[in-house]
Residue frames as a rotation matrix with the C-alpha (Angstrom) as fourth column:
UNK 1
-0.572 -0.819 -0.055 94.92
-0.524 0.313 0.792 141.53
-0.631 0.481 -0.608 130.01
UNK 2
-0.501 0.494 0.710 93.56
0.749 0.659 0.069 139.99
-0.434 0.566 -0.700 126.84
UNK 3
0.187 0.795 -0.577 91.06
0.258 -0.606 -0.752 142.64
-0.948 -0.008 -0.318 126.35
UNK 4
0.067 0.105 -0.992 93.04
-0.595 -0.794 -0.124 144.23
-0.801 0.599 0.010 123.39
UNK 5
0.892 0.338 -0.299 92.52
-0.439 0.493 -0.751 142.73
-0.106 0.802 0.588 119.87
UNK 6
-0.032 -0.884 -0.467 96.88
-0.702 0.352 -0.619 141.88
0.712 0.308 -0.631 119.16
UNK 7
-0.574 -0.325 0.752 96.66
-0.786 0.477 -0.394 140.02
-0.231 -0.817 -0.529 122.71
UNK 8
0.575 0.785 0.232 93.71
-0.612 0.601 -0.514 137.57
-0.543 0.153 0.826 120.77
UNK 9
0.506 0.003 -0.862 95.31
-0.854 0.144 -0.501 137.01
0.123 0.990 0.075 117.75
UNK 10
0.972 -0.137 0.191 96.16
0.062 0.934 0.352 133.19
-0.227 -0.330 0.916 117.72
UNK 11
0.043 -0.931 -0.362 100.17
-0.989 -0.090 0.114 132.18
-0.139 0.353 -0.925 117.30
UNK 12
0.788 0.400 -0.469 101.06
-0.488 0.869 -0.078 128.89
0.377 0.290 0.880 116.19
UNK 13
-0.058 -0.931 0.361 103.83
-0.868 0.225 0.442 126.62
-0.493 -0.287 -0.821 118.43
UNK 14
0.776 0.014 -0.630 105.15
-0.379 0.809 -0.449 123.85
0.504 0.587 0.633 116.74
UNK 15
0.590 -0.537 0.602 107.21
-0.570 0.251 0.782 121.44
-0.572 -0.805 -0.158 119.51
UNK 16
-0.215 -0.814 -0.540 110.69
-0.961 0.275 -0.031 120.28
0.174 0.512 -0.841 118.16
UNK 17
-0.801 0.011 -0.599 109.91
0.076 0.994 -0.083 117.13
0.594 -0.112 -0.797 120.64
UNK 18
0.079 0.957 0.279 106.43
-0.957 -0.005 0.289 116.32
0.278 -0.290 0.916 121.65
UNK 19
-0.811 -0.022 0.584 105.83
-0.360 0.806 -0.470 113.37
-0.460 -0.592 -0.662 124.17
UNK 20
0.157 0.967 -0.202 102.15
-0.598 -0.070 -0.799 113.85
-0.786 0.246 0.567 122.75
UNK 21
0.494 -0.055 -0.868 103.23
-0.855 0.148 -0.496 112.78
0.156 0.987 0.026 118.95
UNK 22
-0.327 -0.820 -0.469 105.33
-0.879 0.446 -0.167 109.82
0.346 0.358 -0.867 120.20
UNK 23
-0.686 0.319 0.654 103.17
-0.241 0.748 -0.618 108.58
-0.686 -0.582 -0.436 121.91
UNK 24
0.274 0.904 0.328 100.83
-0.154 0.378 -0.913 108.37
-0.949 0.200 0.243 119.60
UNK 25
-0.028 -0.600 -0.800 103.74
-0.960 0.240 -0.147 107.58
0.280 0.763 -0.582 116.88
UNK 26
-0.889 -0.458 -0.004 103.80
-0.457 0.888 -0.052 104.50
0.028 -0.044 -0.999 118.89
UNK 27
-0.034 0.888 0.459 99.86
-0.167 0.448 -0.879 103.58
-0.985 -0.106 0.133 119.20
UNK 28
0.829 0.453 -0.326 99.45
-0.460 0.222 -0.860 104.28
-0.317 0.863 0.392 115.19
UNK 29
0.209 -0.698 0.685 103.01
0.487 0.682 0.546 103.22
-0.848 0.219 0.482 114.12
UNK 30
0.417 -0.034 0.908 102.95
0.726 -0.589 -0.356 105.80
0.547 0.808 -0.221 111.40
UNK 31
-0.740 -0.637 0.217 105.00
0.609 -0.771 -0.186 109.47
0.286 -0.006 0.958 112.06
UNK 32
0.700 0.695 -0.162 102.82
0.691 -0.602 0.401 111.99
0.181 -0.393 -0.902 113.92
UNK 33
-0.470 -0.367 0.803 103.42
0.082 -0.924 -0.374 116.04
0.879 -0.110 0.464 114.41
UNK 34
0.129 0.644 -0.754 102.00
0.988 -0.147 0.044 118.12
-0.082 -0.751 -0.655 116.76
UNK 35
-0.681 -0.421 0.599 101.12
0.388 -0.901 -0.191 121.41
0.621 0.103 0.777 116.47
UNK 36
-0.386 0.245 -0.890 99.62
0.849 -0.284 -0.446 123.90
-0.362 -0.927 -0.098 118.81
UNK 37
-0.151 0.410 0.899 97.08
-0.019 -0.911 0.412 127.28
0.988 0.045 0.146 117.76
UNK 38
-0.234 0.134 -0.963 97.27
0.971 0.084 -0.224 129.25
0.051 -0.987 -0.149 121.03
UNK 39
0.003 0.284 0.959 96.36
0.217 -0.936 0.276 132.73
0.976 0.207 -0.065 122.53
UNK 40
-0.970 -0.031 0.240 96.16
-0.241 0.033 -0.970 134.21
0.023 -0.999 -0.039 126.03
UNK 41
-0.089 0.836 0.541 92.46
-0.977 0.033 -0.211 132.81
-0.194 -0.547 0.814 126.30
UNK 42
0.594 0.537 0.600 93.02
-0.670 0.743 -0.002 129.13
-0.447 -0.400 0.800 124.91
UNK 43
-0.265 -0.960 0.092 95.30
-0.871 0.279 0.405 126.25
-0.415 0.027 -0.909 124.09
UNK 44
0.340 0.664 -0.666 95.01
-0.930 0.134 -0.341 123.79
-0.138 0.736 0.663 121.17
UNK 45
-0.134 -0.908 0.396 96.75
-0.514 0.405 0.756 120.77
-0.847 -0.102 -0.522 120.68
UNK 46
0.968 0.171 -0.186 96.37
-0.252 0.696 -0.673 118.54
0.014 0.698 0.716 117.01
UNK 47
-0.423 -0.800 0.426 98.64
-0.498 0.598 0.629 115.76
-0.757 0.054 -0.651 116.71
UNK 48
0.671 0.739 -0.059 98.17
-0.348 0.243 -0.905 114.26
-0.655 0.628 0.421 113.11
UNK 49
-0.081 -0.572 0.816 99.99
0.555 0.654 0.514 111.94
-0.828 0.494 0.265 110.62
UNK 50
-0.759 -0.281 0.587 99.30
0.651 -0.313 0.692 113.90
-0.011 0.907 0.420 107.40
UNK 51
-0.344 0.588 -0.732 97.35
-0.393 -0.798 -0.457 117.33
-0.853 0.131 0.506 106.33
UNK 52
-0.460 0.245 0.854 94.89
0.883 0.027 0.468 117.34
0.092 0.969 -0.228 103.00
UNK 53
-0.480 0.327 -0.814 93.74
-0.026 -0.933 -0.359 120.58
-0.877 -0.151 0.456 102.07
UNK 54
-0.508 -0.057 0.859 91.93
0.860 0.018 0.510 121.38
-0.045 0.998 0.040 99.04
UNK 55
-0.936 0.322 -0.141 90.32
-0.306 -0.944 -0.126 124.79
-0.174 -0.075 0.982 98.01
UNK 56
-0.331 0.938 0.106 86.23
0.457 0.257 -0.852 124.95
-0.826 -0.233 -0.513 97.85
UNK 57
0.847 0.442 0.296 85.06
0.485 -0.870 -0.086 128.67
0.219 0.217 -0.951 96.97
UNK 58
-0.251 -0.918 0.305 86.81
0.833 -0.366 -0.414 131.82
0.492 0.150 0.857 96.40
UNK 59
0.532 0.761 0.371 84.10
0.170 -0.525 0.834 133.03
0.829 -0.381 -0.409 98.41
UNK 60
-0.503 -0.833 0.231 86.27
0.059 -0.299 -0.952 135.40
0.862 -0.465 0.200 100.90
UNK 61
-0.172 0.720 0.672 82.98
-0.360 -0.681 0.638 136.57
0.917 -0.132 0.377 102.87
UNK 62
0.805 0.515 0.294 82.98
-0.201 -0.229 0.952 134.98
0.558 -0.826 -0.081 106.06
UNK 63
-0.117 -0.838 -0.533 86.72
0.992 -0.125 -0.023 135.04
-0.047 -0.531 0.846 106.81
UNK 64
-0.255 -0.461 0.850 86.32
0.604 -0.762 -0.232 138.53
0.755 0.455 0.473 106.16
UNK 65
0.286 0.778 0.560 84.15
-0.112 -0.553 0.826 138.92
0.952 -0.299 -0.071 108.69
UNK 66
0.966 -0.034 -0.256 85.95
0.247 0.404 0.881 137.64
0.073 -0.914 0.399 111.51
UNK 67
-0.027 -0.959 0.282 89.76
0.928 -0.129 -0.351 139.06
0.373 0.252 0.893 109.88
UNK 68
0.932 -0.148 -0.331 90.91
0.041 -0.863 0.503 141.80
-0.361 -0.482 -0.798 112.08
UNK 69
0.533 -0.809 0.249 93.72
0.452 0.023 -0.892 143.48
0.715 0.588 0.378 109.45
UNK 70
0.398 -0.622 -0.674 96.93
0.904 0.142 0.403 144.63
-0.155 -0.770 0.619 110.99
């Protein structure tokens, strides 16, 4: 099990109610999520008050290398 490439591929849970995020709604006092990248080989957890993103490069070249297309 695991072995085949669809059984890698990460999925993303997002918990309606997380104990995780309230609790740490109640340490920062600010709203907190929690989301979860998982797979059958490992479990993430990030619990986080706000996302920034911003683009670098349009340089594709080393996601490409690691993107297994469907």
């Amino acid at each position: 099990m695991g072995d085949r490439p669809v059984e890698r591929l990460p999925s993303l849970s997002v918990p309606e109610q997380s104990d995780l995020a309230d609790d740490w709604k109640q340490r920062l006092g600010k709203d907190t999520a929690e989301v979860g990248p998982e797979t059958d080989r490992f479990l993430l957890r990030l619990v986080f008050h706000s996302v920034l993103w911003r683009k670098l490069d349009d340089d594709v070249g080393t996601i490409s290398q690691v993107h297994i297309p469907l």
